[in-house]
PQR file with spaces between the fields and no chain letter, atoms N, CA, C, O and H, PARSE charges and radii, in Angstrom:
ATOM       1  N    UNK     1    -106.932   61.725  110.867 -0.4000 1.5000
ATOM       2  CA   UNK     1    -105.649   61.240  110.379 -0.0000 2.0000
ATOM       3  C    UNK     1    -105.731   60.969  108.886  0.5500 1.7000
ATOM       4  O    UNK     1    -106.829   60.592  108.475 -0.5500 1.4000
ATOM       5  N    UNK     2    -104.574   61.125  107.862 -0.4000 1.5000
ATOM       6  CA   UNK     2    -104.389   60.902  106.836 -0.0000 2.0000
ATOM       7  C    UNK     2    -104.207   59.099  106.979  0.5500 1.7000
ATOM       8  O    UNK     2    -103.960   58.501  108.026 -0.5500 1.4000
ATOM       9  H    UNK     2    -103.682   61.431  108.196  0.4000 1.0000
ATOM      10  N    UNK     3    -104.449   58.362  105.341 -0.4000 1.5000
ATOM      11  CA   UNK     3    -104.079   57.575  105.466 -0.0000 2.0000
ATOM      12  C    UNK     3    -103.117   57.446  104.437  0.5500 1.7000
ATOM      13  O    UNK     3    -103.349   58.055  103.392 -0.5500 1.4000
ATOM      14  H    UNK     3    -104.649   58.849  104.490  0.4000 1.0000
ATOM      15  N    UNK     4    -101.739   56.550  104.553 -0.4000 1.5000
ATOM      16  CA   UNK     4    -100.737   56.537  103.533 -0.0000 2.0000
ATOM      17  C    UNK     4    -100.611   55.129  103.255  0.5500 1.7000
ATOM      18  O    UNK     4    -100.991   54.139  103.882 -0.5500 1.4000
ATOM      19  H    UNK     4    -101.550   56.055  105.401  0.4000 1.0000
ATOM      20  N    UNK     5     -99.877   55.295  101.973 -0.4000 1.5000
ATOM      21  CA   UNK     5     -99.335   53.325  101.616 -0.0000 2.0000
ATOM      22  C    UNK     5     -97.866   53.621  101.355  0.5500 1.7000
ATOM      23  O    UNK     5     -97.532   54.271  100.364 -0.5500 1.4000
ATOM      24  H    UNK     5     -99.569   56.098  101.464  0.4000 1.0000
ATOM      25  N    UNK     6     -97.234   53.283  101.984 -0.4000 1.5000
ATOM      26  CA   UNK     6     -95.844   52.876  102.073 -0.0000 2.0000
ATOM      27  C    UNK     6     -95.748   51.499  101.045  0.5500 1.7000
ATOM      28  O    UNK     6     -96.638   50.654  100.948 -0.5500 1.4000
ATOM      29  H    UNK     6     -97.505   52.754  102.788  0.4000 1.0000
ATOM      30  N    UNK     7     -94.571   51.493  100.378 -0.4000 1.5000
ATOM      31  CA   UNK     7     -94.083   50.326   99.910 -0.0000 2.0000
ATOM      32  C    UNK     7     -92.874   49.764  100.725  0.5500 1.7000
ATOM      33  O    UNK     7     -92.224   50.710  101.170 -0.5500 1.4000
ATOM      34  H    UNK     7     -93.849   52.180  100.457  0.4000 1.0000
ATOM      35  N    UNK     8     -92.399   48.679  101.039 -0.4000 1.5000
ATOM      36  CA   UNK     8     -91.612   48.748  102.304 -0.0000 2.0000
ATOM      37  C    UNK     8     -90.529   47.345  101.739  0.5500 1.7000
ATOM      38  O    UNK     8     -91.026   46.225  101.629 -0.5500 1.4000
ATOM      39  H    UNK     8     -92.927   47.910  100.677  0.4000 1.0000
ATOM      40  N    UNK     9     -89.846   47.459  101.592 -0.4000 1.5000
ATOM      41  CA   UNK     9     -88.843   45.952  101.403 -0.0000 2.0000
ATOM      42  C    UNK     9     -87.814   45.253  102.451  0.5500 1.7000
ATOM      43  O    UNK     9     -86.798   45.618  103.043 -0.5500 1.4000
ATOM      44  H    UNK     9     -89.442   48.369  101.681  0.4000 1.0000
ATOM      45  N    UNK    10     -88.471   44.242  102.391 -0.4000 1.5000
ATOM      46  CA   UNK    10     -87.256   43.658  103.704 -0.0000 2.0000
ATOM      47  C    UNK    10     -86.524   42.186  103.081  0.5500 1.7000
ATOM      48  O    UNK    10     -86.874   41.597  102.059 -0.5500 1.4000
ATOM      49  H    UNK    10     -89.296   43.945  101.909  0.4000 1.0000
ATOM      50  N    UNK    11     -85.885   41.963  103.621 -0.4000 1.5000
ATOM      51  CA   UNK    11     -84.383   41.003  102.991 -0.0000 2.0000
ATOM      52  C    UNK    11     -84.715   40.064  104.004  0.5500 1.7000
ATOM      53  O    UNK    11     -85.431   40.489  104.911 -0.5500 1.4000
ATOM      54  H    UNK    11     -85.601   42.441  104.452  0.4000 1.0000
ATOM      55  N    UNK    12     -84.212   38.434  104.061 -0.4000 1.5000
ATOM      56  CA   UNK    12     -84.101   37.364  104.821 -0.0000 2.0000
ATOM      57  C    UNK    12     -83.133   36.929  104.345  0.5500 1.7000
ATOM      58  O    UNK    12     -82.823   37.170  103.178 -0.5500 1.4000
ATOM      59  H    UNK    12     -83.631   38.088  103.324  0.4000 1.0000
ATOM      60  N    UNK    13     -82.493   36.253  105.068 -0.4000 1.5000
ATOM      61  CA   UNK    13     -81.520   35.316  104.745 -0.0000 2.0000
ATOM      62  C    UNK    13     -82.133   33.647  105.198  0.5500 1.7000
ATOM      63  O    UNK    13     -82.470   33.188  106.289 -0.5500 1.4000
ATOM      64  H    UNK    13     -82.745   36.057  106.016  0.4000 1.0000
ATOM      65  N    UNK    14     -82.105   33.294  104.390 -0.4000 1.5000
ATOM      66  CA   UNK    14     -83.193   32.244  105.067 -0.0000 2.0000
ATOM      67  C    UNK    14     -81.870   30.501  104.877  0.5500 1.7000
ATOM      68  O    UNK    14     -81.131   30.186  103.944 -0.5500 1.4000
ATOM      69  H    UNK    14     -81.831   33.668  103.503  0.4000 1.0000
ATOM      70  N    UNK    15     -82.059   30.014  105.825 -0.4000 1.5000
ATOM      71  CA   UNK    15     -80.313   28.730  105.756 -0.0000 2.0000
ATOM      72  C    UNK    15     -81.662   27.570  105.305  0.5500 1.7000
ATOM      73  O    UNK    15     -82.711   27.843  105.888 -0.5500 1.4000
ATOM      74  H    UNK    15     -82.659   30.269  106.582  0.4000 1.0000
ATOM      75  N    UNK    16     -81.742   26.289  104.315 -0.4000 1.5000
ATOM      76  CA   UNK    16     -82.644   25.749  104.139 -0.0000 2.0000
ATOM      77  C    UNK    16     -82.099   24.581  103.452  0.5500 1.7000
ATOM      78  O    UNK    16     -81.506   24.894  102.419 -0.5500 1.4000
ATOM      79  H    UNK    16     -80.889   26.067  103.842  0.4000 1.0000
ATOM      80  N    UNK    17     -82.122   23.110  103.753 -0.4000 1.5000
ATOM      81  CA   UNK    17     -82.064   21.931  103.586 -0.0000 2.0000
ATOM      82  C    UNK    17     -83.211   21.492  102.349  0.5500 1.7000
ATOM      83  O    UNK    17     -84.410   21.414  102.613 -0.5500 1.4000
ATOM      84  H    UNK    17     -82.604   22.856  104.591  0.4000 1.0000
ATOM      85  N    UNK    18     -82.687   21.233  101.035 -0.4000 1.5000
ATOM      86  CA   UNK    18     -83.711   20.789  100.471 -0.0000 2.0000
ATOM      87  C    UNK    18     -82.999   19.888   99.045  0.5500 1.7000
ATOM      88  O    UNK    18     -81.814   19.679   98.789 -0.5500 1.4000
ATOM      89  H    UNK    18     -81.712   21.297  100.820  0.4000 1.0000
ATOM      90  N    UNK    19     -83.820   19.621   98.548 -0.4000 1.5000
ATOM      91  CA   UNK    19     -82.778   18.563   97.165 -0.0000 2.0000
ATOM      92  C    UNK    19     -82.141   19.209   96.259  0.5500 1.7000
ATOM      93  O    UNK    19     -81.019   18.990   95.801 -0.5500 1.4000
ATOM      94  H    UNK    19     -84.783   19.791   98.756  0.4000 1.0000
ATOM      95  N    UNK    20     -82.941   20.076   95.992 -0.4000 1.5000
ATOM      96  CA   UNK    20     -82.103   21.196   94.764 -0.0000 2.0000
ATOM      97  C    UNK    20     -82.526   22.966   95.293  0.5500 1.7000
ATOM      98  O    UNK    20     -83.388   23.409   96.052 -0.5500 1.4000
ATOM      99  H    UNK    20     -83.852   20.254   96.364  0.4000 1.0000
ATOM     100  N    UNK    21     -81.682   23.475   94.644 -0.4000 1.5000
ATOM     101  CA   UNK    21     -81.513   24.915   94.457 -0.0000 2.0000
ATOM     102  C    UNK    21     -82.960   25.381   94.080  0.5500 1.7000
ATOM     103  O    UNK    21     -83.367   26.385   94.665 -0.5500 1.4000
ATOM     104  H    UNK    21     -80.981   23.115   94.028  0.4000 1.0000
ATOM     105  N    UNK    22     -83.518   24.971   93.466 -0.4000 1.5000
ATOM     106  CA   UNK    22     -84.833   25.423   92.368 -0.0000 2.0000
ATOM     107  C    UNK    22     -86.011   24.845   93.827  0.5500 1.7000
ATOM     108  O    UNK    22     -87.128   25.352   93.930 -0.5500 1.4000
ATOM     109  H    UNK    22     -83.187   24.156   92.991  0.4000 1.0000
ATOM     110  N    UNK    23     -85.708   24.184   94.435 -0.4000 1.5000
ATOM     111  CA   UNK    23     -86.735   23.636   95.495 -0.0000 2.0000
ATOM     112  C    UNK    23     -86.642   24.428   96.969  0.5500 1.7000
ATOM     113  O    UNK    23     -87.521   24.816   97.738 -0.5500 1.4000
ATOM     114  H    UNK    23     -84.801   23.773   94.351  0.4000 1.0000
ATOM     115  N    UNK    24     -85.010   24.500   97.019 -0.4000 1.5000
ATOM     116  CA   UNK    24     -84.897   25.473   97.847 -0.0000 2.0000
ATOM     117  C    UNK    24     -85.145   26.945   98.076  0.5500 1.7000
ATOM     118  O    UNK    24     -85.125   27.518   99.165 -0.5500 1.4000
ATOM     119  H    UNK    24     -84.296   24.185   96.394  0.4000 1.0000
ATOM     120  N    UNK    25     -85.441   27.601   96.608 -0.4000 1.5000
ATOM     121  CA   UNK    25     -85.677   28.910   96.636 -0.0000 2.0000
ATOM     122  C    UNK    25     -87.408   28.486   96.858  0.5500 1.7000
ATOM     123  O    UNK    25     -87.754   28.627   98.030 -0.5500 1.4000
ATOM     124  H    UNK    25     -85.458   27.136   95.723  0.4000 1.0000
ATOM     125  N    UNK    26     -88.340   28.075   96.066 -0.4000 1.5000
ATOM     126  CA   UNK    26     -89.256   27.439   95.722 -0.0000 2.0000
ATOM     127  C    UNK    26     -89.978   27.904   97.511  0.5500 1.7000
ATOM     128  O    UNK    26     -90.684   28.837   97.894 -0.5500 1.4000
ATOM     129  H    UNK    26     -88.058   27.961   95.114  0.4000 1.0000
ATOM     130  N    UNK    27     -89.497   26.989   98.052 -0.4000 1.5000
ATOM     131  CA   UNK    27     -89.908   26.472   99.445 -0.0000 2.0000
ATOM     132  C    UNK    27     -89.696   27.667  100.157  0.5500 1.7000
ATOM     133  O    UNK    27     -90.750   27.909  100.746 -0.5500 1.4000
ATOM     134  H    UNK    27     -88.924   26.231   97.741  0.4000 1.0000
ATOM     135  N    UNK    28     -88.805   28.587  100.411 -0.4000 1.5000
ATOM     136  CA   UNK    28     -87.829   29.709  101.127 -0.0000 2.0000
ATOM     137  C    UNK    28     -89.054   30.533  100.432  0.5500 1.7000
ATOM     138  O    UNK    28     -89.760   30.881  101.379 -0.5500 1.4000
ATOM     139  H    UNK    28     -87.949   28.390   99.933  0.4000 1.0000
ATOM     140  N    UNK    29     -89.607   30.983   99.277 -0.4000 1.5000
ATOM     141  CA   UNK    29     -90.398   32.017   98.844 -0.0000 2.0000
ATOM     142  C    UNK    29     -91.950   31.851   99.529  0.5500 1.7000
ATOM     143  O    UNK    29     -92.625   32.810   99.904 -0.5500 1.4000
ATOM     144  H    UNK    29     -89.034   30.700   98.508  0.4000 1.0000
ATOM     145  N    UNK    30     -92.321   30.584   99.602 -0.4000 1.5000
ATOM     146  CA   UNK    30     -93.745   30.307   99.183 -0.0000 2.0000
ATOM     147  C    UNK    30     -93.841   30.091  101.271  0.5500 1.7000
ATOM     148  O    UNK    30     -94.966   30.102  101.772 -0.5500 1.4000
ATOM     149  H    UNK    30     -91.773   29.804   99.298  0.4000 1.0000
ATOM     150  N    UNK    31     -92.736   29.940  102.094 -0.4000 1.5000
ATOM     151  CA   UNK    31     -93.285   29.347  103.500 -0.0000 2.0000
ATOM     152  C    UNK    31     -92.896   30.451  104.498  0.5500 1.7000
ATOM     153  O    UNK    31     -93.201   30.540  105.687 -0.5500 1.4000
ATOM     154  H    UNK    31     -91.822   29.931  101.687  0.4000 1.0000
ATOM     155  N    UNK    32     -92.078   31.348  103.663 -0.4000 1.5000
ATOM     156  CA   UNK    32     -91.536   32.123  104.818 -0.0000 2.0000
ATOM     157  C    UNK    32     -92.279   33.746  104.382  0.5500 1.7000
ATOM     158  O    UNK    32     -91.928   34.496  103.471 -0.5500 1.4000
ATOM     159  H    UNK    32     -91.830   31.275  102.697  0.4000 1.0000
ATOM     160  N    UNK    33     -93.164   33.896  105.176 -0.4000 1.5000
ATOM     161  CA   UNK    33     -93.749   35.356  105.061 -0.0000 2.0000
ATOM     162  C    UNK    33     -94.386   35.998  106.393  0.5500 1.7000
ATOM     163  O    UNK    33     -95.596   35.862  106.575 -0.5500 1.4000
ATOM     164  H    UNK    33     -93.449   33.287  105.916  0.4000 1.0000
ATOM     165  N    UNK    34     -93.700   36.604  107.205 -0.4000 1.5000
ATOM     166  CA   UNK    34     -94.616   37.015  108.276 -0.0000 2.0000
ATOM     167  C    UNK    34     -94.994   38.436  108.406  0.5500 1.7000
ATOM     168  O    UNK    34     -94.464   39.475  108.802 -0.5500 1.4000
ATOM     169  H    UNK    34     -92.717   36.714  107.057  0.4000 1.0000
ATOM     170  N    UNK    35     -96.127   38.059  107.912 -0.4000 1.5000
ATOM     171  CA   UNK    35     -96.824   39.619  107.594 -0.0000 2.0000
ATOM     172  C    UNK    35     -97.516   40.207  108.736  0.5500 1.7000
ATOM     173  O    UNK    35     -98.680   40.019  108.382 -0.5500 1.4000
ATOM     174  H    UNK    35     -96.557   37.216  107.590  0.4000 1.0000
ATOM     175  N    UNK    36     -97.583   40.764  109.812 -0.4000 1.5000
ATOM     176  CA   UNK    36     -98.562   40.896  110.940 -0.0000 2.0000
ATOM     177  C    UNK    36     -97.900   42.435  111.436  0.5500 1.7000
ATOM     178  O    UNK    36     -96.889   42.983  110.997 -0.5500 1.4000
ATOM     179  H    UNK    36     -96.638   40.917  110.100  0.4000 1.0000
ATOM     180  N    UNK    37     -99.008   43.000  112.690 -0.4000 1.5000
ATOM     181  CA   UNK    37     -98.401   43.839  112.869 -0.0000 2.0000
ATOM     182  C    UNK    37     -97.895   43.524  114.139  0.5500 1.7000
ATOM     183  O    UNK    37     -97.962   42.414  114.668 -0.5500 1.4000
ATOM     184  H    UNK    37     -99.830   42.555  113.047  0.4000 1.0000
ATOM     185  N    UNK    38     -97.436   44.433  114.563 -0.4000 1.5000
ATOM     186  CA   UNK    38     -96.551   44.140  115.768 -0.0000 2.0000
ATOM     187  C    UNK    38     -97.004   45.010  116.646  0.5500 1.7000
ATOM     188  O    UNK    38     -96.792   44.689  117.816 -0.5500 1.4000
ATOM     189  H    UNK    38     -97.381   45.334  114.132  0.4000 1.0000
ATOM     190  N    UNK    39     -97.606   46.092  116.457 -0.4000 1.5000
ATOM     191  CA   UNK    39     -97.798   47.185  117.187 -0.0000 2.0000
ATOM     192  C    UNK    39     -98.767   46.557  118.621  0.5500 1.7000
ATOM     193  O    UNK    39     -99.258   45.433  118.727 -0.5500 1.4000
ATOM     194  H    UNK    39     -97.779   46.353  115.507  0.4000 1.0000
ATOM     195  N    UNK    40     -98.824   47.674  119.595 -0.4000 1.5000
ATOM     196  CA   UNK    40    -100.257   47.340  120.335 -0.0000 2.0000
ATOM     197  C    UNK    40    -100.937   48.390  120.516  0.5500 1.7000
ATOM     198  O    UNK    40    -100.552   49.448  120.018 -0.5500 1.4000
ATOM     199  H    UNK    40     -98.425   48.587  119.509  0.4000 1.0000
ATOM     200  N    UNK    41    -102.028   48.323  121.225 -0.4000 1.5000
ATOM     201  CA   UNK    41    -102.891   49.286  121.524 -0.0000 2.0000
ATOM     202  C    UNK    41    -102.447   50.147  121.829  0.5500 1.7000
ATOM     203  O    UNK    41    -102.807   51.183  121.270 -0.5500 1.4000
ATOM     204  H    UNK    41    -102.340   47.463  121.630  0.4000 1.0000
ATOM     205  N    UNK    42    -101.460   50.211  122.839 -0.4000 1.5000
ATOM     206  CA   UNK    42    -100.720   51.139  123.891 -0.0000 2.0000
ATOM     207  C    UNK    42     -99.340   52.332  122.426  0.5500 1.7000
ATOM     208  O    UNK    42     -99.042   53.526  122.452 -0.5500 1.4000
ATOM     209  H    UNK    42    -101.168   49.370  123.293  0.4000 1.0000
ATOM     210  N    UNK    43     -99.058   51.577  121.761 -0.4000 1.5000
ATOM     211  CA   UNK    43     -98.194   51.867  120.744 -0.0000 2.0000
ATOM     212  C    UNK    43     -99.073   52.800  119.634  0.5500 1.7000
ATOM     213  O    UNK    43     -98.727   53.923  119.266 -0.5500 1.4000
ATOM     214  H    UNK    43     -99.300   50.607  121.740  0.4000 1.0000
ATOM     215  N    UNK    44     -99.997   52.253  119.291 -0.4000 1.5000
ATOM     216  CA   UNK    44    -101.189   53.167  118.526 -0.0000 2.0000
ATOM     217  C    UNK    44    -101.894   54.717  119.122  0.5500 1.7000
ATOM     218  O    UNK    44    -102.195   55.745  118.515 -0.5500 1.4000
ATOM     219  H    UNK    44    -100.278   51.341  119.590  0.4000 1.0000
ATOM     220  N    UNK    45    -101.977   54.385  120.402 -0.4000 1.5000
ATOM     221  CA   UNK    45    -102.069   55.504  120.896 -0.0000 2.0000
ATOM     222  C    UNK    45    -101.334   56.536  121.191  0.5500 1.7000
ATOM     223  O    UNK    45    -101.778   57.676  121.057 -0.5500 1.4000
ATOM     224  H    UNK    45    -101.733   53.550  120.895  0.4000 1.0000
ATOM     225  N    UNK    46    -100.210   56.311  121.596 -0.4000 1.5000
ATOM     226  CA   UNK    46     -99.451   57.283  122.341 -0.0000 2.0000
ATOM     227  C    UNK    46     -98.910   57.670  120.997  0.5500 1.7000
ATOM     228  O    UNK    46     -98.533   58.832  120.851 -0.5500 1.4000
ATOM     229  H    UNK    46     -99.850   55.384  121.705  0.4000 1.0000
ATOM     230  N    UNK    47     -98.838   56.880  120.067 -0.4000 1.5000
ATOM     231  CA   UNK    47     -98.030   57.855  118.881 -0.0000 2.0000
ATOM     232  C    UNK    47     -98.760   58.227  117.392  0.5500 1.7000
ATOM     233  O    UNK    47     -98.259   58.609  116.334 -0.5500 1.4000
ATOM     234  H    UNK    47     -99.144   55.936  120.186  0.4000 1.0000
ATOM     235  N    UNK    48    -100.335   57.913  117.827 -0.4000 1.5000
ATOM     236  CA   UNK    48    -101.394   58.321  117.055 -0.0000 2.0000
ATOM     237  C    UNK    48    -101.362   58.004  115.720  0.5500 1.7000
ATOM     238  O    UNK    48    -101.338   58.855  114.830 -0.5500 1.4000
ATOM     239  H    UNK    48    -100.742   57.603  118.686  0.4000 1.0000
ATOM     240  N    UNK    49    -101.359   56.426  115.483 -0.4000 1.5000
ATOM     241  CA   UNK    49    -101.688   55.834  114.284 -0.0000 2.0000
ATOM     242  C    UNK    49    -102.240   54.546  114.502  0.5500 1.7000
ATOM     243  O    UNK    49    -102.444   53.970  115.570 -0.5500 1.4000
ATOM     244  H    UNK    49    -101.378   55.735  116.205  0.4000 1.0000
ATOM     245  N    UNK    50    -102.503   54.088  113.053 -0.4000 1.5000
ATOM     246  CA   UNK    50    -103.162   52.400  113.131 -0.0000 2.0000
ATOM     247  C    UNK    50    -102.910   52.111  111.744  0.5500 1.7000
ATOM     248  O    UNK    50    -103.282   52.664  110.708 -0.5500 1.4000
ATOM     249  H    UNK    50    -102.337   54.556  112.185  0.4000 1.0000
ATOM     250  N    UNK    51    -102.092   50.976  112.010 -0.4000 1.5000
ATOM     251  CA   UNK    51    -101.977   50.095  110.534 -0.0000 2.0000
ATOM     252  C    UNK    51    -103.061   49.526  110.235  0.5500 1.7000
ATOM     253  O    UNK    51    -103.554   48.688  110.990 -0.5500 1.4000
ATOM     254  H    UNK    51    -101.790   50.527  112.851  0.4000 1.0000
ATOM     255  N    UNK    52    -103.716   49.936  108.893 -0.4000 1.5000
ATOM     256  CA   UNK    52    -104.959   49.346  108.571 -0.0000 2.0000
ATOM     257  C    UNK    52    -104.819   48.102  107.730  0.5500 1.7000
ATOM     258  O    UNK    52    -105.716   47.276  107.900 -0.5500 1.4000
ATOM     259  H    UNK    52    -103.315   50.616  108.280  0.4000 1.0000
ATOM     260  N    UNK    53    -103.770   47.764  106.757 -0.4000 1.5000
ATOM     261  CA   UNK    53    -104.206   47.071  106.212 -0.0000 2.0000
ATOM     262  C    UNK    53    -102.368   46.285  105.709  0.5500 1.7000
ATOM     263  O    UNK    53    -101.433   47.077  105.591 -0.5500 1.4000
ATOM     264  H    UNK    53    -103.042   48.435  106.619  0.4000 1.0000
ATOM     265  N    UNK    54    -102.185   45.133  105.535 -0.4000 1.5000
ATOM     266  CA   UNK    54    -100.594   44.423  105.287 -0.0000 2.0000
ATOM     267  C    UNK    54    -101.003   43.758  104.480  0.5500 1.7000
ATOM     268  O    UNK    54    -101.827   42.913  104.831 -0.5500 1.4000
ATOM     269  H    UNK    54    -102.945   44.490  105.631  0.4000 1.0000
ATOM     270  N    UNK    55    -100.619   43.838  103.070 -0.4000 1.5000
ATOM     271  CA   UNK    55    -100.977   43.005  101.841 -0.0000 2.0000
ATOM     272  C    UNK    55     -98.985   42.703  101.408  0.5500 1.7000
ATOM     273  O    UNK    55     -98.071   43.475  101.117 -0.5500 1.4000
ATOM     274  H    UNK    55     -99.949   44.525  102.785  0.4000 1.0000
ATOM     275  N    UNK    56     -99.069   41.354  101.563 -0.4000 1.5000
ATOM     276  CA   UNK    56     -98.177   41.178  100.838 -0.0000 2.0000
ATOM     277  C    UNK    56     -98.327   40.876   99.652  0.5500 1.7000
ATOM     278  O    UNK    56     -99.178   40.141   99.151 -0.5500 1.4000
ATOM     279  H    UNK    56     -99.811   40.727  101.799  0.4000 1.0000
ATOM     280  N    UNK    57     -97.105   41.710   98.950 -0.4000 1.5000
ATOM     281  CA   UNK    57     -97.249   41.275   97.645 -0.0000 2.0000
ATOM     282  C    UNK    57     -95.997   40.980   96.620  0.5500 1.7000
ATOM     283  O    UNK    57     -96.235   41.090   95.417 -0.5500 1.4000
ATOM     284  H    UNK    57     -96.414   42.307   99.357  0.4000 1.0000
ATOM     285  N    UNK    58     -94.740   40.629   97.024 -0.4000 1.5000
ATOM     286  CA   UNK    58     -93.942   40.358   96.562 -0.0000 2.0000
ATOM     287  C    UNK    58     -93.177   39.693   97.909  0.5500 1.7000
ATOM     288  O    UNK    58     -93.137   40.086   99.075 -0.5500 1.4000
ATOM     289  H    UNK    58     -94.547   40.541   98.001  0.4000 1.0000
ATOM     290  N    UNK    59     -92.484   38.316   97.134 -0.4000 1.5000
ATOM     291  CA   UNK    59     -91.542   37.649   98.331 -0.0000 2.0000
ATOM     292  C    UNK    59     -90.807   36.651   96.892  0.5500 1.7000
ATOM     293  O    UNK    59     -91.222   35.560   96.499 -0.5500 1.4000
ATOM     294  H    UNK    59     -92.516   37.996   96.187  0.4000 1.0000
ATOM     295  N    UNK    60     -89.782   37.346   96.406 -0.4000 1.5000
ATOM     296  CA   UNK    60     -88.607   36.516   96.001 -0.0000 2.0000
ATOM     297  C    UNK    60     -87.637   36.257   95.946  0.5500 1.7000
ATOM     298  O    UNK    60     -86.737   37.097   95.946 -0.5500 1.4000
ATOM     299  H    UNK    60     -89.445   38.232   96.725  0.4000 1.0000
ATOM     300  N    UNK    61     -87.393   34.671   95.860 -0.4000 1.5000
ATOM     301  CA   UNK    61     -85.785   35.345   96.309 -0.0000 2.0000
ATOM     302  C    UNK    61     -85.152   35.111   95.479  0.5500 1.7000
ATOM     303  O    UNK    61     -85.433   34.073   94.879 -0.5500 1.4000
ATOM     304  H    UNK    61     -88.124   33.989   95.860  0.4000 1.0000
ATOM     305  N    UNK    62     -84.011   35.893   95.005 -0.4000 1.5000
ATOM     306  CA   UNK    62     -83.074   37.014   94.054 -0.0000 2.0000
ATOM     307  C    UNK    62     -81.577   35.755   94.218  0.5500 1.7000
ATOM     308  O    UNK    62     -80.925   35.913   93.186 -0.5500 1.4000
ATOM     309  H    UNK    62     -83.782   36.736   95.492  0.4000 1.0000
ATOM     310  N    UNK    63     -81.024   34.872   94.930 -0.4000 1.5000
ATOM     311  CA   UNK    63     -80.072   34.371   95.179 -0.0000 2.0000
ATOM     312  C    UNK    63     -79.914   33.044   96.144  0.5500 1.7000
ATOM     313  O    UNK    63     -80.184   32.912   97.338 -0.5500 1.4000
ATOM     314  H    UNK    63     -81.553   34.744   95.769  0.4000 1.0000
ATOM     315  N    UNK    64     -79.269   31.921   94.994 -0.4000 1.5000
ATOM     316  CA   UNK    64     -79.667   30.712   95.559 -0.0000 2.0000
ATOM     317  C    UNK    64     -77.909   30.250   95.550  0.5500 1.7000
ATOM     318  O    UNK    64     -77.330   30.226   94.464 -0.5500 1.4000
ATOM     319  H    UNK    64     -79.050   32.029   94.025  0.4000 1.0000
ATOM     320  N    UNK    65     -77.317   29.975   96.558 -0.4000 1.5000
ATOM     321  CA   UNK    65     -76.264   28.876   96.547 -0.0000 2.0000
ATOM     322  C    UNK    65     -75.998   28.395   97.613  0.5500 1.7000
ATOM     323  O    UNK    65     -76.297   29.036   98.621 -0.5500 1.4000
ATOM     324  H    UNK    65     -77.788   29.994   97.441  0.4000 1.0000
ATOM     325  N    UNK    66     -75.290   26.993   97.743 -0.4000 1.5000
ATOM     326  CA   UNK    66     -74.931   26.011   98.274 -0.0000 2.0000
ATOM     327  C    UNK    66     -74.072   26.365   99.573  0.5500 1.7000
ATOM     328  O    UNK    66     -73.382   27.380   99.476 -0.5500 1.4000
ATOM     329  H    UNK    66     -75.047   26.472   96.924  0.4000 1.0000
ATOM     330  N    UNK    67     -74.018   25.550  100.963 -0.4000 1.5000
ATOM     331  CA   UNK    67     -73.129   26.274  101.760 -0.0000 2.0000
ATOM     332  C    UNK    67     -72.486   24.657  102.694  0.5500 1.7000
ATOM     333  O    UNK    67     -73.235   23.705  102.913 -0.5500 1.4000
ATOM     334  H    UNK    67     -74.578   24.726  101.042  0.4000 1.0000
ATOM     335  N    UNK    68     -71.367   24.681  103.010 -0.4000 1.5000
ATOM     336  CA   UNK    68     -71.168   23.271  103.368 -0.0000 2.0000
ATOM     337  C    UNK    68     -71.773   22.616  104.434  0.5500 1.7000
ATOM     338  O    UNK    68     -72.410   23.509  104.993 -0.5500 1.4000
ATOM     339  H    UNK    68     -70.759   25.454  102.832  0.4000 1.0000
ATOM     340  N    UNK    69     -71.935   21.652  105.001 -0.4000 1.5000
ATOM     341  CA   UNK    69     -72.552   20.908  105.945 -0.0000 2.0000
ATOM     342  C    UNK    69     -71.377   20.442  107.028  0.5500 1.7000
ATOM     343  O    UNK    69     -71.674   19.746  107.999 -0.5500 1.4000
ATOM     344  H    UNK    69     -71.418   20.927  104.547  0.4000 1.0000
């Protein structure tokens, strides 16, 4: 098998209680990352690959505002 690196981007919307805007992005960047794979054994096989390696390396977030309570 070849091996490839994909660059891959995914979006959250993340809803978050905190004192300010600057704390809320802050907190939303630095706690929310779930990097893992998902696959299983059974999934690797039958469709003949294996994720070798999940480096995150970018998580920011782009847009901070207020929403009512």
């Amino acid at each position: 098998m070849k091996t490839y690196k994909v660059a891959l981007t995914r979006t959250y919307l993340v809803q978050i209680k905190a004192e300010s805007k600057t704390e809320a992005r802050g907190f939303s960047e630095f706690f929310i990352g779930d990097c893992r794979d998902l696959s299983n054994e059974i999934d690797r096989m039958e469709n003949k690959f294996s994720i070798e390696n999940i480096e995150p390396v970018l998580n920011e977030a782009f847009e901070v505002y207020p929403i009512r309570d």
